[in-house]
Z-matrix of the N, CA and C atoms (Angstrom, degrees):
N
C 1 1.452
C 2 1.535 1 110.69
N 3 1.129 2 115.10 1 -56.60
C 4 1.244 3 117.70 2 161.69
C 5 1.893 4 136.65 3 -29.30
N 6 1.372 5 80.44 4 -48.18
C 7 1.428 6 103.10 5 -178.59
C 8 2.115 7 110.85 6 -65.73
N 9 1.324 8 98.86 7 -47.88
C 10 1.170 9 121.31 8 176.44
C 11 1.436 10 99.70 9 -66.48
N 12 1.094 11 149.68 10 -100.39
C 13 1.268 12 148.82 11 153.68
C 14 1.592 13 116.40 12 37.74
N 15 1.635 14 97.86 13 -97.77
C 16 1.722 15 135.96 14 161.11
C 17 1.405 16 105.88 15 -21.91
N 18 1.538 17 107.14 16 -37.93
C 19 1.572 18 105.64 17 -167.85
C 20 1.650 19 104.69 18 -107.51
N 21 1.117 20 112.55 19 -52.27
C 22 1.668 21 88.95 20 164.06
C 23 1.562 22 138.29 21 -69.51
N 24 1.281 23 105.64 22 -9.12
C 25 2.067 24 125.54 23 -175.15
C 26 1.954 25 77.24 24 -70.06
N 27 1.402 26 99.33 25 -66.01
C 28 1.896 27 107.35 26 -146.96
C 29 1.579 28 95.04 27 -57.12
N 30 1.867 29 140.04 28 -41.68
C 31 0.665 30 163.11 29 -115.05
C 32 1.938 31 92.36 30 -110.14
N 33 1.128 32 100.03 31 -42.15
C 34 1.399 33 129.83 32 174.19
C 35 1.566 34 112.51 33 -50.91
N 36 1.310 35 91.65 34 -82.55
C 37 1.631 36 123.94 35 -173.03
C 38 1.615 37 123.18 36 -54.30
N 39 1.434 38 101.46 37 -32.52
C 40 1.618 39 134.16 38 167.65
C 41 1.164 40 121.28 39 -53.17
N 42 1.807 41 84.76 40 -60.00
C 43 1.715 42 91.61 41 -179.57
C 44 1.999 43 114.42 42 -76.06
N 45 1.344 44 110.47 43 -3.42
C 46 1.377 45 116.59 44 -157.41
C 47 1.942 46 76.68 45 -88.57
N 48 1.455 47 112.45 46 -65.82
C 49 0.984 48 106.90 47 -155.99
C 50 1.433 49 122.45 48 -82.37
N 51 1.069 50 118.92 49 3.96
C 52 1.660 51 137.34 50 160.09
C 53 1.372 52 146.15 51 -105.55
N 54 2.012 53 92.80 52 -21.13
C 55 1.690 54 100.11 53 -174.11
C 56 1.736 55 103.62 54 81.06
N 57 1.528 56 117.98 55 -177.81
C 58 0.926 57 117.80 56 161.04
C 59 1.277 58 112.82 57 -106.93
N 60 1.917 59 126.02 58 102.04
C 61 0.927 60 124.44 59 163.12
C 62 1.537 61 139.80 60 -96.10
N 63 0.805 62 145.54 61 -120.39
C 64 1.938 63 146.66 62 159.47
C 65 1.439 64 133.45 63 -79.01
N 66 1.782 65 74.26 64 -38.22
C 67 1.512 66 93.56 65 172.11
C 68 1.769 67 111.91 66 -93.60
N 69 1.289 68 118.32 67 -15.38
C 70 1.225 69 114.31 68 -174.47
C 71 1.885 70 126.16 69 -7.19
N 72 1.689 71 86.74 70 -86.63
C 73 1.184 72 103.67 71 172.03
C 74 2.198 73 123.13 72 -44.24
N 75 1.407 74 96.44 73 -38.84
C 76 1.859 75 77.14 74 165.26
C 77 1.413 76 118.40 75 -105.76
N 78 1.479 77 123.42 76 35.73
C 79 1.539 78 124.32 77 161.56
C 80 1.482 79 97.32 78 -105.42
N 81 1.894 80 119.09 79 -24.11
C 82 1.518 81 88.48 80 -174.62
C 83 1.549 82 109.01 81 -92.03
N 84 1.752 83 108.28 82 -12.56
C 85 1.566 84 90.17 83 164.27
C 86 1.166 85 125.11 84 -64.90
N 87 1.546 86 123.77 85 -15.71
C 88 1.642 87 118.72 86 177.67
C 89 1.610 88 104.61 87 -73.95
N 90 1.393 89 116.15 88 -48.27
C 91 1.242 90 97.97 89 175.70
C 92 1.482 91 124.28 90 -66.12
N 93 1.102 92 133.45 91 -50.62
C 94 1.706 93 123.76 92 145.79
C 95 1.198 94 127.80 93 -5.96
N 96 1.597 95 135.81 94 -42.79
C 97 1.476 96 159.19 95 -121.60
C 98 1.577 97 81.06 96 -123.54
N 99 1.517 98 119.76 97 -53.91
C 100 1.277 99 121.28 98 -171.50
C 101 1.468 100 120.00 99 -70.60
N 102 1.880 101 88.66 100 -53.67
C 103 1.716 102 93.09 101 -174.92
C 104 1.499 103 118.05 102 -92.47
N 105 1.392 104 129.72 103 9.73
C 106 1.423 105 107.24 104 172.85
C 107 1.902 106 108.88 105 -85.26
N 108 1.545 107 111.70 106 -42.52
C 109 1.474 108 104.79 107 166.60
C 110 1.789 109 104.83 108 -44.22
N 111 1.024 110 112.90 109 -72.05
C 112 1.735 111 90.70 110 -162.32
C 113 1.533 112 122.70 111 -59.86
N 114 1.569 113 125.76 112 -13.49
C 115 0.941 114 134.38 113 142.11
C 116 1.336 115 139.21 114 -19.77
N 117 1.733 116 99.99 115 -73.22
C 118 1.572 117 105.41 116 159.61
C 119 1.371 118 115.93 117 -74.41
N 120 0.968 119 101.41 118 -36.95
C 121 2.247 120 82.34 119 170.45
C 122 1.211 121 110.87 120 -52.71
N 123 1.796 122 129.23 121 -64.69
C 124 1.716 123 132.42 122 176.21
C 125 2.120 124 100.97 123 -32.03
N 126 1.275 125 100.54 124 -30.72
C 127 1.590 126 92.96 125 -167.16
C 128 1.301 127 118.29 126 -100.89
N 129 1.301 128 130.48 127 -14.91
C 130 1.084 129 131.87 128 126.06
C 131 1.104 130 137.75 129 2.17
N 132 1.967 131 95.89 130 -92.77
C 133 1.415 132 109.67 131 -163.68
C 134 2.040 133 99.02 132 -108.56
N 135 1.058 134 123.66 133 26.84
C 136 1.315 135 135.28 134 140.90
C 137 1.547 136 137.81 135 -94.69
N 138 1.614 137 93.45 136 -31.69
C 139 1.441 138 116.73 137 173.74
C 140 1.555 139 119.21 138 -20.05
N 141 1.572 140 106.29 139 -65.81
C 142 0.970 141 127.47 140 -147.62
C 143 1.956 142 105.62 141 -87.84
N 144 1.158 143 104.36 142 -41.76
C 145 1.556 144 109.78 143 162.48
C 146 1.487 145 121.19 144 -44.67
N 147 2.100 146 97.25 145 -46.14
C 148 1.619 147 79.06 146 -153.58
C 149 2.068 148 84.70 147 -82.26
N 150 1.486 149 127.02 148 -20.73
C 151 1.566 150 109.42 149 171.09
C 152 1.669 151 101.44 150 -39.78
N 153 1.213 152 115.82 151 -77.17
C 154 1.534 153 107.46 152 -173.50
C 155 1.913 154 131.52 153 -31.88
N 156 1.393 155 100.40 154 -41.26
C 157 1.562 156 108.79 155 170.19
C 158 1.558 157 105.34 156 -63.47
N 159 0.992 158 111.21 157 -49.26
C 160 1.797 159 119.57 158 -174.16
C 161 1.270 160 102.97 159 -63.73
N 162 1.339 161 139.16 160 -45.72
C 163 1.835 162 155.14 161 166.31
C 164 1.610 163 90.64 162 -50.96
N 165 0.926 164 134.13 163 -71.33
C 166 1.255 165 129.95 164 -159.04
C 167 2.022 166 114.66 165 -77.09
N 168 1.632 167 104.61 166 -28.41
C 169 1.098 168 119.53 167 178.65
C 170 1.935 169 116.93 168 -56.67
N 171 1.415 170 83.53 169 -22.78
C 172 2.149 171 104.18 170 -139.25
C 173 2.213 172 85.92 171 -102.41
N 174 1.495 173 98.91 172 -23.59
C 175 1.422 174 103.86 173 -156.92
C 176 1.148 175 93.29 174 -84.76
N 177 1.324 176 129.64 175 -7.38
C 178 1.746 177 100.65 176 -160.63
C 179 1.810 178 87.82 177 -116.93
């Protein structure tokens, strides 16, 4: 999920803030490079909260 995410958010944001230029394709692997590690860390150690909000959301 993460992976998917990281790569279409950065993929996104790249193209917003650059257009499609020459370099396109190796500024959004840098941003990729950056944001899928912090990605899976945010999903990780959030993971598990937002299951519980959703468990508790779904129960009542």
């Amino acid at each position: 999920m993460s992976f998917f995410l990281s790569s279409l958010m950065s993929l996104w944001v790249t193209y917003i803030n650059l257009g499609f230029t020459s370099s396109f394709i190796s500024q959004w692997i840098h941003a990729f490079s950056l944001a899928w590690p912090a990605a899976a860390v945010i999903a990780f150690f959030v993971g598990p909260l937002a299951q519980k909000i959703t468990q508790r959301l779904l129960s009542n």
